[in-house]
Each structure stands twice: as structure tokens, then as C-alpha cells.
N, C-alpha and C positions, 0 to 999 in steps of 0.2 A: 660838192661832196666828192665827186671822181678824180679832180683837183687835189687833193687833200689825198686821197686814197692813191693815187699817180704817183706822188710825190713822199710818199711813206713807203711804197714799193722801191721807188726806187733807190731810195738812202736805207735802205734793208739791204738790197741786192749784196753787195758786196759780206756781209756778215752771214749772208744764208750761202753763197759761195764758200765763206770762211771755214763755216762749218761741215758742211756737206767734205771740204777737204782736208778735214782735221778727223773725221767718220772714216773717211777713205783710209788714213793711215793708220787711225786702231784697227781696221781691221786687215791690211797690210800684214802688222804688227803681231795680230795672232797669230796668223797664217804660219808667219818667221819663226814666231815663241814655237809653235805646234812641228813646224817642222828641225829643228833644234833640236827639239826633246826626240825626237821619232830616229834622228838619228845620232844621240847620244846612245838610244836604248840598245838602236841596231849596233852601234859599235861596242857595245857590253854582248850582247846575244849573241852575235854570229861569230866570234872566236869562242865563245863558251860551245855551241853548238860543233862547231870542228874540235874541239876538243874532246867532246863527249862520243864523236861519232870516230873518233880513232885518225882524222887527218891533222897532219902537220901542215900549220899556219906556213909555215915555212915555201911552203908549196906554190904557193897563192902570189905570196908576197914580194917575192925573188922574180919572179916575171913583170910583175908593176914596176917595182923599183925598176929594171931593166930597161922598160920602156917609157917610163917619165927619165930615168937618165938621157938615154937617147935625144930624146924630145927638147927636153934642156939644152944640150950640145949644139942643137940642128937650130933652135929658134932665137940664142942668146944672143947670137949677131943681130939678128934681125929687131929685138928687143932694146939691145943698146945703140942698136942705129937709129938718129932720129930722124931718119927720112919716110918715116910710114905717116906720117899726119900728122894734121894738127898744126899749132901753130908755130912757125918757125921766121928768127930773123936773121 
């Protein structure tokens, strides 16, 4: 009977793996869904809220852009060189 039961376990194994990895990514999956919407809503809200409170988006905005420009300039070489890794012939 232990025989029998051995050998049921272990031609299970791989489907209860299967599974247990297919649970992992629904709830992956929510996580993503949940965090998506959280920041859909925040990019609706927080220029409504600068607007209501009398500041100009403007403000904000002109500095990021500034410094992802920058940032762009400074890394593009280093992005379109392919000598950072990986696989090369």
C-alpha cells in the first residue's frame, strides 16, 4: 500500500508544483491590477488637488522634465553601448 501511495505522490508532484505556480501568479497578478488602479487614481487626484489648492502643475513638472532630460543625455551612451553585459559575439 506505501508502494502504491509512493508512487501516486510522486506522479502528482509536478501538478501540485504546477499549481502552487499558477496561485503564485494570480496573486502576483492582483497585486499589479491593484497597483495600476492606485496609480491611475493618484494621477487623476493629485493634479485635481494642485489645482484646487491654487499651485501651478507647472511648478512640479519643469524640474522632472529637467532632470529625466539630463539623465537621458548622461546614460544614452552608455544604453546604446553594448558593452555593459550580457551576451556578446
Amino acid at each position: 500500500m506505501n508502494e502504491n501511495l509512493d508512487i501516486l505522490i510522486i506522479s502528482i508532484d509536478d501538478e501540485i508544483e504546477r499549481k502552487c505556480y499558477e496561485l503564485k501568479q494570480k496573486h502576483i497578478q492582483k497585486i499589479m491590477k491593484l497597483i495600476f488602479l492606485l496609480t491611475c487614481g493618484l494621477l487623476l487626484v493629485i493634479p485635481l488637488v494642485l489645482v484646487f489648492a491654487g499651485i501651478n502643475i507647472l511648478v512640479y513638472l519643469l524640474p522632472a522634465a529637467i532632470i529625466i532630460g539630463i539623465a537621458l543625455l548622461i546614460l544614452l551612451p552608455l544604453v546604446l553601448d553594448n558593452k555593459l553585459g550580457g551576451i556578446t559575439e
